[in-house]
C-alpha positions as CSV (number, residue, x, y, z in Angstrom):
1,X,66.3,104.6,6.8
2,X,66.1,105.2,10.8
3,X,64.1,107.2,13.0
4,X,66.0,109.8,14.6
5,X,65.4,110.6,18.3
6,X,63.6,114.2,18.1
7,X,64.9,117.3,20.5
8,X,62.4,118.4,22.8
9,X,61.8,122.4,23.8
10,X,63.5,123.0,26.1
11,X,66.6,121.9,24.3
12,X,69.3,124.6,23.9
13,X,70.2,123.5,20.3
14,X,66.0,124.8,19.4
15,X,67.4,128.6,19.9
16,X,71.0,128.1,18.2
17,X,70.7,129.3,14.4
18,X,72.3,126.6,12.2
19,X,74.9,126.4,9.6
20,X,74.4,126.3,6.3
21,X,74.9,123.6,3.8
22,X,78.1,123.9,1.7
23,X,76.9,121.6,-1.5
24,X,74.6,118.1,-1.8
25,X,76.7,115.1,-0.4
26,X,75.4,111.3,0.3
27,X,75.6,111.6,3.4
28,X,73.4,114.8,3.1
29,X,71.0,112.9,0.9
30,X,70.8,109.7,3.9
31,X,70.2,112.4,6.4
32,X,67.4,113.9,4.3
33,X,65.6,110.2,4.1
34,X,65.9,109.7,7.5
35,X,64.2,112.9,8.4
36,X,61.6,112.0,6.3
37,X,61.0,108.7,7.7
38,X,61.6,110.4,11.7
39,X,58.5,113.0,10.1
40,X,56.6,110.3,8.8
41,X,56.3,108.1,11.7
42,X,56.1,111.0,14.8
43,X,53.7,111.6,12.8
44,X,54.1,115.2,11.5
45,X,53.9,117.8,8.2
46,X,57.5,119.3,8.9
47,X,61.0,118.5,10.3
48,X,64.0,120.9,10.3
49,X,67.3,119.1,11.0
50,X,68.3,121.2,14.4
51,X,64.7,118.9,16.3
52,X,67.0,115.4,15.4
53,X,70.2,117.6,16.5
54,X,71.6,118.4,13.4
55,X,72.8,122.5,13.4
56,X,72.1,122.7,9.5
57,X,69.7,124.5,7.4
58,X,67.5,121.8,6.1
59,X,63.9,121.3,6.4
60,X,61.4,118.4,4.7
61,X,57.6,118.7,5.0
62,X,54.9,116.8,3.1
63,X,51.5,118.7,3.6
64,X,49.9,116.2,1.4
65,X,47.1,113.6,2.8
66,X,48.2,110.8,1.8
67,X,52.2,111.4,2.3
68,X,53.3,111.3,-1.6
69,X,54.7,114.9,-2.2
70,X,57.9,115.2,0.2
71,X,59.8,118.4,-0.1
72,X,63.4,118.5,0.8
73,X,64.9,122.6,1.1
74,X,68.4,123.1,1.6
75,X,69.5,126.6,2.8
76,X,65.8,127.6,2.3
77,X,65.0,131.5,2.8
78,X,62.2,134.0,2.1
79,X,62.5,136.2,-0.1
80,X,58.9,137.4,-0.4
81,X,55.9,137.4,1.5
82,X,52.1,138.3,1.3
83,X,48.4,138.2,2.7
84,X,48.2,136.8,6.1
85,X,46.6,133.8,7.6
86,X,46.0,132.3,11.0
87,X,46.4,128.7,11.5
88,X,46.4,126.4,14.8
89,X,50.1,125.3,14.6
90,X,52.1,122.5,16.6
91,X,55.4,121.4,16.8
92,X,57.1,117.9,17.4
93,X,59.6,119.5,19.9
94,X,56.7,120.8,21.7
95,X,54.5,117.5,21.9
96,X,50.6,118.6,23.0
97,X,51.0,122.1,22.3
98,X,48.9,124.1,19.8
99,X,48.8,127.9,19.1
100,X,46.7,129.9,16.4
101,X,50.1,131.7,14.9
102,X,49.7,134.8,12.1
103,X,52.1,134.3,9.1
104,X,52.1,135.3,5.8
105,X,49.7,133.2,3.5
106,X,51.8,133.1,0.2
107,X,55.6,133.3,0.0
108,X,58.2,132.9,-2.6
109,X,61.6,130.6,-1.1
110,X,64.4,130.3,-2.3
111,X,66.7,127.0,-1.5
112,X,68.6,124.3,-3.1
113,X,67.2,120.5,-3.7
114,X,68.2,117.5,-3.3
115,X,69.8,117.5,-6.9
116,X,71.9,120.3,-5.5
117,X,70.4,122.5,-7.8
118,X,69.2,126.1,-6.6
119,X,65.5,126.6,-7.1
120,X,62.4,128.7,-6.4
121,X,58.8,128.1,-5.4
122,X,55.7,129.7,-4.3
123,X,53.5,128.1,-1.5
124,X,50.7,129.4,-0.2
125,X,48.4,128.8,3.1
126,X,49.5,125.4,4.7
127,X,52.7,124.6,2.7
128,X,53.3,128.5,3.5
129,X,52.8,128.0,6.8
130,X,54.7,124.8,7.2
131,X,57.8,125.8,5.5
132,X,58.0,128.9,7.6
133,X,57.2,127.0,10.9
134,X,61.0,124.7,9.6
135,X,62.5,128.1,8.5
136,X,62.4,129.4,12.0
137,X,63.5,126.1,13.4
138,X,66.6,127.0,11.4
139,X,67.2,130.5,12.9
140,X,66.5,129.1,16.7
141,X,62.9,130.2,16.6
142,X,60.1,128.3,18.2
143,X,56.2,128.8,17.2
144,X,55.2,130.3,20.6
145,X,57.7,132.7,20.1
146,X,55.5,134.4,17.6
147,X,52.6,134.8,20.9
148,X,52.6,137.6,23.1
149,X,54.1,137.2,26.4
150,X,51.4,136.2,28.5
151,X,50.2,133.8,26.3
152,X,53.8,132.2,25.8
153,X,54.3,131.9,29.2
154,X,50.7,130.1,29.8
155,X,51.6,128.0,26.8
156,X,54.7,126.7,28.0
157,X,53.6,126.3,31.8
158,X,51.0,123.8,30.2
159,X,54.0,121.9,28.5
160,X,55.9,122.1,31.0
161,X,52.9,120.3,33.3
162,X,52.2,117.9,30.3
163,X,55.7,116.9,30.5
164,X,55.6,116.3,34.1
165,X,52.5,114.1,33.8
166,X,53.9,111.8,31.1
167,X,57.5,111.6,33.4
168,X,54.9,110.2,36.1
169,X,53.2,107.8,34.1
């Protein structure tokens, strides 16, 4: 496994909405572990495959504390949604940046695995979160997009500073 290099907001290929997957190939599967280990180590919950560059629709997250319950999703999509919860979210292509974004608090996605198999599952409140946080990733959607205007704008004028303070350091 290798760490991928991670995209960084505000990379063009955040807001293109990627391809998706034909069928379950090796190289599909080493691309998977290697987002995995890339999550693992940035350190982060979530990774959708257009923040290392990839224009596909896959997404791994592990919500779980100690970092035994990765989830791969392949062409993953929503195909129900209830309850709401707010939750402070980040985003690895947005380093320092956190926002209190509304979702839905359960969901029911639909996707295939890493078996290639198609499957359903419910999640609810962080996994729900998470999964839809990657899902947008997919359709060239960024957290902040889901603030209002004002708020996005102040949002990104502070990354925008951040990232001028680490390029001087």
């Amino acid at each position: 496994m290798q760490k991928l290099d991670l995209v960084l907001f505000p990379d063009e290929g955040l807001r293109e909405v990627c391809a998706p997957v034909p069928e379950m190939t090796d190289d599909l599967d080493r691309l998977i572990d290697d987002m995995f280990y890339t999550m693992y180590e940035a350190p982060g919950i979530g990774l959708a495959a257009p923040q290392i560059a990839v224009q596909q629709r896959v997404i791994v997250v592990d919500v779980s504390e100690d970092k035994k319950q990765p989830l791969a999703l392949i062409n993953p999509e929503v195909v129900r949604s209830a309850g709401q919860i707010t939750w402070e979210e980040g985003c690895l292509s947005l380093p320092g940046i956190y926002a209190h974004i509304d979702r839905p608090s359960d969901i029911l996605v639909r996707a295939m695995n890493r078996d290639g198999q198609m499957i359903e599952m419910e999640a609810s409140d962080l996994m729900a979160i998470c999964i839809q946080h990657e899902i947008d990733h997919l359709n060239g959607k960024l957290f902040v997009d889901h603030l209002s205007g004002l708020k996005r704008t102040r949002i990104l004028q502070k990354y925008k500073k951040l990232q001028a303070e680490a390029k001087a350091n």
